[in-house]
Structures are given as C-alpha cells and as structure tokens.
N, C-alpha and C positions, 0 to 999 in steps of 0.2 A: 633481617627478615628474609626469608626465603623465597622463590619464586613464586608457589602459589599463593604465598600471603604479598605479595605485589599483587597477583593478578584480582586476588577478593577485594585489596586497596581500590585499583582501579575499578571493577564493575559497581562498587558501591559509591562511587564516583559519577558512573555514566546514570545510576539511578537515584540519585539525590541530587545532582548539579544541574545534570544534562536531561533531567525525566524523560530516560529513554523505556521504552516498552518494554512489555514483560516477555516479549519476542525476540524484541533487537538482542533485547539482555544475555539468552538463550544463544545468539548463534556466536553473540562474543565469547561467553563461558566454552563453546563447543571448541572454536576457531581457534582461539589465545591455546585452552588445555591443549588442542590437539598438539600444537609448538611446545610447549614446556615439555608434554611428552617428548618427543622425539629430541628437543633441544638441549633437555637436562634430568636424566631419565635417574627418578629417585630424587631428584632436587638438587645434586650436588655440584652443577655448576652455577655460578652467578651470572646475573643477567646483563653487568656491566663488562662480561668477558663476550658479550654477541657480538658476530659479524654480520657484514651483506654475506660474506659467503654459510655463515649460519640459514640465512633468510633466504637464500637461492635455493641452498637444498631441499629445506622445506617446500618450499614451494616445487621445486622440480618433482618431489612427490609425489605432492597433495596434487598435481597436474594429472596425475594416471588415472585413467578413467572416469575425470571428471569435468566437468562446464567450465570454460572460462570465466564462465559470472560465480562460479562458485570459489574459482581460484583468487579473483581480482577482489573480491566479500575478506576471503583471509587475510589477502598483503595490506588491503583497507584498514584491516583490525590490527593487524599487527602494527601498524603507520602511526593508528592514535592510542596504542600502548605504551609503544617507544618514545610516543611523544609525551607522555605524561611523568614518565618513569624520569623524561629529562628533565620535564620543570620540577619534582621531587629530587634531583639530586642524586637520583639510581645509577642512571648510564648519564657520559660525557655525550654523545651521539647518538643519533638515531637508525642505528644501519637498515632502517625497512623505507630510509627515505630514499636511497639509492637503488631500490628494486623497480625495474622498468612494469610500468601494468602492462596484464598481456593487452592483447588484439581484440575487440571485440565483435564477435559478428552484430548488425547492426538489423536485430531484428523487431519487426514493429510488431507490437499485442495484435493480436486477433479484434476487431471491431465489426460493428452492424449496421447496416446501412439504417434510416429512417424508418422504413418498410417493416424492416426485419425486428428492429426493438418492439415497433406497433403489435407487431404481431406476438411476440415474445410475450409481453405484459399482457396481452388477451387472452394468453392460454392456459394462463393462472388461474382459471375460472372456479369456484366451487363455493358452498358455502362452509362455515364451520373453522376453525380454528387455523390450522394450517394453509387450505388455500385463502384466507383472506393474508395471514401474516407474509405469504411471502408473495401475494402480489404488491402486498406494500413495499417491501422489501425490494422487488423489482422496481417497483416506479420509483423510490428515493435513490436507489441507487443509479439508475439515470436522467433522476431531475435534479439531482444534489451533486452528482459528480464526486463523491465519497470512493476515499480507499475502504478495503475490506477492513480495518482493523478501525477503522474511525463510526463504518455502519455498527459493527458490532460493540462498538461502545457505550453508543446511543441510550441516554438514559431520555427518560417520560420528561425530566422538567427540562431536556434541552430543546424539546417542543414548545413551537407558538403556532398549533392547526390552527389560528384564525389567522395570522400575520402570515402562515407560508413560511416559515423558517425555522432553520435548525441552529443550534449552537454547535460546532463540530471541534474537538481537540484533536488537532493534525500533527504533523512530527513533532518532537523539540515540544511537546504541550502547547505548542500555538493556536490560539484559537480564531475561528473564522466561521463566517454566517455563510451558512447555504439556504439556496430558495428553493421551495416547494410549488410546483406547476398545480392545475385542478384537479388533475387525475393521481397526483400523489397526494393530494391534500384527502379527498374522497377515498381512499386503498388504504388508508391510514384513519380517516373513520369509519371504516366499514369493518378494522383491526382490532383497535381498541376497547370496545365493549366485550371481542373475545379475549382479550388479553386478561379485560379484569377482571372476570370470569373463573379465567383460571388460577389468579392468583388470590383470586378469594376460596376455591377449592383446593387448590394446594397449601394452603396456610401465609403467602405472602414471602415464598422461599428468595422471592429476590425481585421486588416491588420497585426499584430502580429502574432497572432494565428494559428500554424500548422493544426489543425482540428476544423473545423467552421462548426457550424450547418444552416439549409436549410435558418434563417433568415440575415446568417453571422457574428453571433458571436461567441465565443467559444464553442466548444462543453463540455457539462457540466461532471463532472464522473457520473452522473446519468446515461446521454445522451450516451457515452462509454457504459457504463456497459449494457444498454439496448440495445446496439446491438450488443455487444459482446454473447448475449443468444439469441437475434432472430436468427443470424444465426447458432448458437449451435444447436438451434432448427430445422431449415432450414435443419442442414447437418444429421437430425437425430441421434445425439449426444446425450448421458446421460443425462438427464436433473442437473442443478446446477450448470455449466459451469459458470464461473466467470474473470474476466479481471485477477485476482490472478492466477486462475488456468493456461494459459497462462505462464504465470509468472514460475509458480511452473513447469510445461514442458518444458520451455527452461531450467532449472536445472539442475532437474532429465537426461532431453537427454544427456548434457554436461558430468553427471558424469556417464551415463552409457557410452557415449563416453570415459572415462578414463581421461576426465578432471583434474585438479588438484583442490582439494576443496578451496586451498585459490585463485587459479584462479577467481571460481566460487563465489566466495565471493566479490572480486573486483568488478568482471561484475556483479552480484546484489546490488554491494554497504553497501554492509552489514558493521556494523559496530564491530560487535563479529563474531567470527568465529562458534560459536554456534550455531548464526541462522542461517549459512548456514548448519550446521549439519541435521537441520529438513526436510532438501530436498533428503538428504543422506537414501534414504529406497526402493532400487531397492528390486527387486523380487528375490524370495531365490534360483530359478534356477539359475538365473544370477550371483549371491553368490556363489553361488556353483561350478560352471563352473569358475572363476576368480579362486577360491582358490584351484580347481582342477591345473590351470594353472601353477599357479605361487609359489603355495607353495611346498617347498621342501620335504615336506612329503604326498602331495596332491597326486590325481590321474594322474596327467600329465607325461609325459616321456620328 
C-alpha cells in the first residue's frame, strides 16, 4: 500500500473508531497530505523508511510564517499517525515521538465580565427571525458553556425547554447535559415558532436542526461565529469576541462564583481536569480578597 492509501487507512479510522468531526477530519487530511507531500513527493518513498530527522524538517518548514499552535496541531497529527501505522505493522517506530513540541505562548481567550455578557445579550433586540434566533444563540451559549461546533450541532430533540436542558455531543461523541438559566429558556421560546415557520415555508430543508440559517438549513460554525462578533460589535464590545470566549465567561463567572473546579469541568465536558485549570485566572484583587477571607493567617477576622 502506498503512502496515501495509509493515510485514507488511517482518517477512516479517526472517523469510525474515534468519531472524530467533520472538522478535526479536515485539518488531519490538510496536516498528514501536507507531510507526505513534502516527505515522499510522488509516493515513492515508504513510510517505514521515516526519520525524526524526516519530522524536524518538516516541521522546520511548516514553522515559516506560521503560529506555533498551528505547528504543535501538525507534530500532534503526525504523533497519532505514526502511532497507528505502528500498531498495523507499517513502521517499527514512531520517529514524531522524538519531536520536542515547540513553546507555547500562553495566551488566554478574550472573556466578558458579567456586566458585559448582560449587555451583549440585550442588544440582540428585534423581532422576527433572525434577531430572536441569535439572541437565543447568545444566551445558550453562555448558559450552556457550549463549544461552537457542539451549538451548531444542536438538533430540536436534544431540547427539554421545560426541564432546562440540553443533550450536547462534545469531543470523542461524548455526550453531556447542559442547563438552560430563564432567559435562555425564554430566547429560545421566543425562537422557535420562527424557526418552524420557516421550515414549514421552506419545505422542511432540514427539520433537525436547532439553528437554521435564512435558507433553512443548518447554521454553519462560520455562520455562528459571524454573528456571534456582529453583535460583539453591535454592543460596542472589544473587538476579537469569539463563540470560545463565550465559552471561556461562562467558566471564569462559575468559578469566580466559588464553583467547584471539577464541577466546572463536567459542565465543559472536559476530559482532563487540566483543561479546566486554564480558565482558572481570576484577577489578583479577587485572589486577594478570597485568601484575605478564608485563610487562617490572612487578613480576615
């Protein structure tokens, strides 16, 4: 078998074993091709002929004018290809195990204070189609703590508007309940009768689907993300507001509310408790003031 007929082994692997998205799938196929290109141009080398120094140049590359997160994404890919190809039998080693990740700068999402969400979701105002669907879309997305690709999956029967809750399928097909506060419950019936409106006018193009765009079919993460920053912009908001950031403010509020962090881990779905640590970065007054409180040598009485 050839290189590329390894690499279609494997992504049909990551999407039948591992039900990875129809996203992740994409930057594997990008990442993996871009290496075969460069590693075995025409197919004519084997794959159990790769070294680290194979894997360094690549990467010394693919480093040129681009993000470290975009480089440490490929050596990622290239890690669990090598590793696959080893438990088949392809290569003896894995030489992308030996590739140091670079450095990462360690920069936190853009978030909203309390204030600022308030206002965000208020400026969604309108009646008719659009501004109901995406004030809903605002409030779930910061009362559910949803990534963008999990809002936009969102079908009608993983709705319970009386119970408050959502069915969400989070990385890896995991699935996990998120809660719906009053004013997401309410932005979502005040949604729904336009939604089925138009999909009774459009012929029913895609009657699944929780948030459907003006033609009736799914709304895309593109289609989310861009109006999750028209109206950032709208409420004269920082610019850089992201469906993440969202995301990253239902967190942050939880554990400045005294959350418990494996709570907060649940309701993100997280799978390490780690990654809920990188939400973990209130302001040092706030620090300060807790450990006045509560510590027995602190400033508190």
């Amino acid at each position: 078998m050839g290189v590329w007929g390894h690499l279609e082994d494997f992504l049909r692997y990551l999407k039948v074993e591992r039900q990875m998205s129809a996203h992740t799938l994409r930057n594997y196929r990008l990442d993996l091709g871009q290496f075969l290109e460069f590693y075995s141009p025409g197919g004519a080398r084997s794959l159990a002929e790769a070294t680290y120094k194979d894997i360094r140049a690549f990467l010394a590359l693919a480093l040129k004018g681009r993000r470290k997160t975009t480089v440490a994404r490929k050596l990622s890919a290239l890690r669990s290809f090598f590793k696959f190809l080893q438990r088949r039998g392809v290569v003896e080693q894995n030489p992308a195990r030996l590739a140091p990740s670079p450095k990462m700068e360690k920069n936190l999402p853009h978030f909203l204070s309390v204030d600022e969400v308030f206002h965000l979701v208020s400026e969604a105002q309108g009646d008719g189609f659009g501004p109901r669907r995406d004030r809903a879309i605002l409030e779930v997305f910061y009362s559910g703590g949803l990534r963008l690709s999990e809002l936009a999956g969102l079908n009608v029967k993983d709705l319970d508007l009386k119970e408050g809750l959502l069915r969400v399928w989070g990385k890896g097909a995991k699935e996990r309940l998120a809660f719906l506060g009053d004013p997401a419950r309410k932005a979502l019936g005040a949604y729904l009768p336009w939604r089925r409106q138009l999909v009774e006018r459009k012929g029913g193009l895609e009657e699944g689907a929780l948030f459907l765009n003006p033609a009736g079919a799914r709304l895309s993460t593109r289609g989310v993300a861009r109006l999750v920053d028209k109206w950032a912009r709208l409420a004269g908001l920082s610019p850089g507001l992201t469906p993440h950031g969202l995301r990253h403010s239902f967190a942050t509020h939880l554990l400045e509310g005294k959350a418990d962090l494996r709570t907060v881990q649940e309701l993100l779905g997280h799978a390490s408790i780690s990654s809920t640590q990188r939400y973990l970065h209130l302001n040092l007054d706030y620090l300060m003031e807790e450990y006045d409180k509560t510590h027995p040598r602190g400033g508190g009485k």
